[in-house]
N, C-alpha and C positions, 0 to 999 in steps of 0.2 A: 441373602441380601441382594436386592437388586441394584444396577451399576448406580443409579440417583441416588442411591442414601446412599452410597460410596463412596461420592463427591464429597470432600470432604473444604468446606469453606475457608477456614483460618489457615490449612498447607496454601490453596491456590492464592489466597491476599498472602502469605508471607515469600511466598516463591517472586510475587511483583514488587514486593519492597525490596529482598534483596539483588534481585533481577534490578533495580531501579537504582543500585548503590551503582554499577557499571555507568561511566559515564553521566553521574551524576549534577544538576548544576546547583548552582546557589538557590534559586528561585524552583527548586522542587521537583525542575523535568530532567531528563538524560539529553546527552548531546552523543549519539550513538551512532554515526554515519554510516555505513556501508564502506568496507573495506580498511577499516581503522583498527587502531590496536586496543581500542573500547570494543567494536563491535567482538574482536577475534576474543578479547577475556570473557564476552559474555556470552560466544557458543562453547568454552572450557566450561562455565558454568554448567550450561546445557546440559553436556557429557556427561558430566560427573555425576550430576543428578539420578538421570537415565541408566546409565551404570550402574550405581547403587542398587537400580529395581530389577539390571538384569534385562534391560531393553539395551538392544542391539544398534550400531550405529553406519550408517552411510553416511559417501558423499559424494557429488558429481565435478563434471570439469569445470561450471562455474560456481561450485561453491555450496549449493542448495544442502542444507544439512536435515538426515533422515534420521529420525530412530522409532524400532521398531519391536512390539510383540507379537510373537510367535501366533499364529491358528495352528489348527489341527491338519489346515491341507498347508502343506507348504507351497506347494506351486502352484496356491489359488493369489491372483492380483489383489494386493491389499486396500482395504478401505483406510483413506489417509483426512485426518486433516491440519490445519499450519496456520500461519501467516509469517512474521518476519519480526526479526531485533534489532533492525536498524530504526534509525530513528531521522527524523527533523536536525539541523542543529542547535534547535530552541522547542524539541519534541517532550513531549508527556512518558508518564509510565507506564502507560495503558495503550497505545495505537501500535496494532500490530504482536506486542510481546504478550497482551490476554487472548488473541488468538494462537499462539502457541504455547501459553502455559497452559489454558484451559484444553491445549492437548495432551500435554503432559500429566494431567489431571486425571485424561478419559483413561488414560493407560496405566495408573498407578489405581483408580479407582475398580480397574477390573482386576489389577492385581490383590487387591485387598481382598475384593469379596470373591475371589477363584473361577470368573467366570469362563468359560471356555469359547472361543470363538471360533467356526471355520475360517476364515481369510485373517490372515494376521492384519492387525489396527495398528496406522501407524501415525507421530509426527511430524511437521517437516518446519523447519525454520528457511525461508524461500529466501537469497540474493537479494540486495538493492531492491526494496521494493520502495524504496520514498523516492528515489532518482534527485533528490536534492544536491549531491555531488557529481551523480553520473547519470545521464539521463540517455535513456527513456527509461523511468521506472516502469515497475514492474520485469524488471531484468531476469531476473535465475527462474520466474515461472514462464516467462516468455522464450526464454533460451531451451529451458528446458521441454517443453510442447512445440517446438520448431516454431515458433512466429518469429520468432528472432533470432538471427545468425549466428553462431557462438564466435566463430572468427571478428567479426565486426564487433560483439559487445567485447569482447577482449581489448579490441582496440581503442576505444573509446576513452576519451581523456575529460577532466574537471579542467577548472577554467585558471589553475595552476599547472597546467601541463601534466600532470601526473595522470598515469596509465593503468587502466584494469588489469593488462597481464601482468604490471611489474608488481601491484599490491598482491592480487590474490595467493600467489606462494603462502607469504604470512597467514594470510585468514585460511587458508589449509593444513597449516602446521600447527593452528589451533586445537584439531582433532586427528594425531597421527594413527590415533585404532581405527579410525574410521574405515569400513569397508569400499571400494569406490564401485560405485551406482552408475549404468551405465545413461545417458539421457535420453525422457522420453519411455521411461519403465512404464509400464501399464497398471493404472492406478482401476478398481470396481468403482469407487464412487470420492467425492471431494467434498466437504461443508469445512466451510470455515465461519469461525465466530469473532466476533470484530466489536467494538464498540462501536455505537453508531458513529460519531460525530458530526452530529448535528441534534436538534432541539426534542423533536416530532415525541417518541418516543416519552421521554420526561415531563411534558408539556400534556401529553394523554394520560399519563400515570399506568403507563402500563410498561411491562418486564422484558419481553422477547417482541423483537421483530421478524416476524418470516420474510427472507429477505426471497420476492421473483426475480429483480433481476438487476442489471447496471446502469445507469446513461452513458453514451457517448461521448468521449472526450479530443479535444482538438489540441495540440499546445502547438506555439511558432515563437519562435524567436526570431528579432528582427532588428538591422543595424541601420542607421542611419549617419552619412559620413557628412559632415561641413568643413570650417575652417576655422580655426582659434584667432583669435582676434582681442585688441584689446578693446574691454569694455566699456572704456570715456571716453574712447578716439575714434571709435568704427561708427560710421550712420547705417542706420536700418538697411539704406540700401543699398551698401556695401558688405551686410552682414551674410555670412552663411552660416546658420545657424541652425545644427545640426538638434538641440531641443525645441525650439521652436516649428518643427517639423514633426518632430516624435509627438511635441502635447498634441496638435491636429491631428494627427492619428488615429492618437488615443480619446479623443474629444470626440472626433466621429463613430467608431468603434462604441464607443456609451452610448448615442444615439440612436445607434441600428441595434443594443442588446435591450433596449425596456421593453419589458416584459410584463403588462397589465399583472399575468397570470402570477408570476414569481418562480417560473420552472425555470428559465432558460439560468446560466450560471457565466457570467464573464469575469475573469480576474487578471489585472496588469499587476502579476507578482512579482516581477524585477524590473527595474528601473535603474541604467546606471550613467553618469553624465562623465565626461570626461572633457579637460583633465580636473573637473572639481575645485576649479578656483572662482572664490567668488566677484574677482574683476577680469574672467578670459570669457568671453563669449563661448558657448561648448561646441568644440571639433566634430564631438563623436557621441551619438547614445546606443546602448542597447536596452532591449527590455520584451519582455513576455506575455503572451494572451494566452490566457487557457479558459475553453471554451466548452461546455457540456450540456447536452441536452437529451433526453431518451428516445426522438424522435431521429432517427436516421437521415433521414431526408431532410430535414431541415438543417440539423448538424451540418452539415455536403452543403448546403445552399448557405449556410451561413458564413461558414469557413471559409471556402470558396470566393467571397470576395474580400477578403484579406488585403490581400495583394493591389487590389485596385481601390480601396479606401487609401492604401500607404502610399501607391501612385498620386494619385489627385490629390492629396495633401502635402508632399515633398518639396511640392515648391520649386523644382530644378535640381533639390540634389541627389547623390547617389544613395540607392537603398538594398537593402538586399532581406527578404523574406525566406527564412525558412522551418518547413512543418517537421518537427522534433517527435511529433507522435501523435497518431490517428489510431482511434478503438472504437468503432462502431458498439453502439446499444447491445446490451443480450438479453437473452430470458434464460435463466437456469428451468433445470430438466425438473419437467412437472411430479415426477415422480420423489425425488429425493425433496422437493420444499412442501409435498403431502407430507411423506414422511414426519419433515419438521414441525411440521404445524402438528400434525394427530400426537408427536409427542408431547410438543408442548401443552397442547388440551387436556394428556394425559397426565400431565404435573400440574393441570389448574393453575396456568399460567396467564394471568391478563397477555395479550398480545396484539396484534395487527401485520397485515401484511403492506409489503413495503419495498421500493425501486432503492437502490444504492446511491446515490448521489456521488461517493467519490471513487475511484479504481479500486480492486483490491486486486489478487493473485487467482482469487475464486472464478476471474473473467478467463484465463487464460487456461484453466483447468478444463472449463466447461468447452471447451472447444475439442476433449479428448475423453472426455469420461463426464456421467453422470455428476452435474456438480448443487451448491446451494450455499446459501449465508445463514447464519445468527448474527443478529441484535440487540446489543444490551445498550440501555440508557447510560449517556455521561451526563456529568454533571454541567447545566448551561448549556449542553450541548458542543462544548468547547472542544476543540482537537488539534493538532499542531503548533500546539501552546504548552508551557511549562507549568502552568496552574491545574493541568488536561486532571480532571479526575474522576474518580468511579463508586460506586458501593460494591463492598465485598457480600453481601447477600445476592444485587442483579449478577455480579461475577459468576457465582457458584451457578444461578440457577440457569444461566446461559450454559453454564459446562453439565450439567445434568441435562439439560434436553441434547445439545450436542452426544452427550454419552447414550443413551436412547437411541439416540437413532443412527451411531457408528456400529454399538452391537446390532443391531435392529438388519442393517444393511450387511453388517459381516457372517451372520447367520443366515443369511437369503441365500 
């Protein structure tokens, strides 16, 4: 049997439905955060699964959960690949956790059919990677590849003061067999399979995207300080008017992102006023830009005046800008998204190839090993949403070309 007819469809959609009871909401999606006592029952799940098959389990100082089957050489670097079970906290059942189930998939599919591997194939369920509580997402692959400092993301706090080093215990005591993995272990190659989220794919009517590569991303957060005031007794020109600052900001900022073409990507994802009464003129805002484009240079040139759109619209008062996370554009390794692609051809898969639009863990991989993406169609295109949904037949056939070309690589 070869490892594609091994994939076996109705385990991988039942492993995301019950994978999906964790931190389930009313409206359909998980509310799954990073470092919660949802995320920590749904790497027990993990375990126990893996377990069952007889796949072996790690884990590092920040958390990044490993499990693994055996090759023939033991001390050849294992072909890995993952994504993460954290979630949005208004996230789907499908962003991030069908890239690690459909790893769990490749490794229960070789066990079925007795394939033998040289480099042992493994999964990995990667830290924070939404960063929606902690940021800078993409955390446990960043930590783990040295881009990101392990002292600093430990230190790192959500905006209830609560602290990386003091949760993570719990999310470790999730899996006490775990082996501890030292970070930065030497990986032969990395594909991760992801849903797209976004349209392109479903819109084409086609299955797999051969993913080359990421765009660039910028985030800032940014405060703006005024004065509270009462709002029938204050005239304009005695106002400090700490939203009235931030809208011109953000007003200008929309002006410099249109983008005839429709690549460029601008989003004001938080926005908070303070103190939120509807007769105090507002003291205080904060709120967020995140900013992406594939082209490096422009990304730098765009970003870069930030700072001086928020100057010339403040009006006099005090502001304060600061960049939360910088990832330059990449191209995964030409060789591992052949790979994907001749697999895919080889399963007679409609497909296209295709740039990432949002981060994954696959960017921080490629900076150490041979990396690459799969693409499978959601439905609408929709993602970071509770409606997020998928076909369990593009599901499987994402995890059959992924399996292709994990053995495919661990037999090189």
């Amino acid at each position: 049997m070869t490892i594609a007819k091994a994939v076996n469809e109705q385990r991988l959609w039942q492993r995301h439905m019950d994978l999906a009871q964790i931190g389930a909401t009313a409206k359909g999606g998980v509310n799954r955060e990073a470092f919660t006592p949802e995320e920590a029952e749904a790497r027990k799940l993990l375990a126990s699964w893996s377990e069952a098959r007889g796949f072996t389990c790690a884990v590092d100082e920040i958390g990044n959960l490993f499990f693994r089957r055996a090759g023939s050489d033991a001390d050849a670097a294992p072909v890995v690949t993952g994504s993460h079970i954290d979630s949005q906290p208004t996230g789907g059942k499908f962003d991030g956790a069908y890239g690690v189930l459909a790893g769990l998939e490749v490794l229960e599919a070789a066990e079925d059919s007795g394939i033998t591997t040289k480099r042992p194939i493994e999964f990995v369920a990667w830290t924070n990677e939404e960063g929606g509580r902690f940021q800078p997402a993409t955390m446990g692959s960043g930590v783990y590849t040295g881009a990101m400092d392990l002292e600093e993301m430990l230190s790192v706090k959500d905006r209830s003061g609560a602290v990386v080093r003091d949760l993570l215990p719990a999310t470790l005591a999730a899996t006490p067999n775990a082996d501890k993995r030292p970070l930065g272990t030497k990986f032969a190659a990395y594909i991760e399979a992801h849903i797209e989220q976004g349209p392109i794919l479903e819109m084409e009517d086609r299955t797999i995207g051969v993913v080359t590569g990421i765009q660039g991303t910028r985030w800032f957060a940014i405060e703006v300080e005024g004065a509270e005031a009462h709002a029938g007794t204050t005239p304009f020109s005695a106002r400090r008017d700490a939203f009235r600052a931030a809208h011109a900001m953000i007003a200008e900022m929309y002006e410099l992102t249109v983008d005839d073409k429709d690549i460029l990507r601008f989003t004001v994802g938080c926005f908070e006023v303070s103190p939120g009464s509807p007769n105090t003129v507002p003291g205080h805002v904060y709120f967020t830009l995140d900013i992406r484009h594939p082209d490096g240079a422009f990304l730098t040139e765009l970003g870069d005046k930030v700072e001086e759109v928020c100057k010339r619209n403040a009006g006099g008062l005090p502001f304060k800008v600061r960049e939360t996370y910088n990832v330059p554009p990449i191209q995964f390794d030409a060789d591992v998204v052949g790979r994907i692609r001749d697999c895919t051809k080889a399963l007679n898969l409609s497909h296209r190839d295709m740039i990432s639009g949002a981060l994954h863990d696959a960017k921080y991989m490629n900076d150490v090993c041979p990396a690459g993406m799969i693409f499978v169609p959601c439905e609408k295109g929709i993602s970071h949403n509770e409606i997020e949904a998928a076909n369990p037949a593009d599901l499987a056939a994402g995890a059959r070309v992924l399996a292709e070309a994990m053995i495919a690589l661990a037999n090189q």
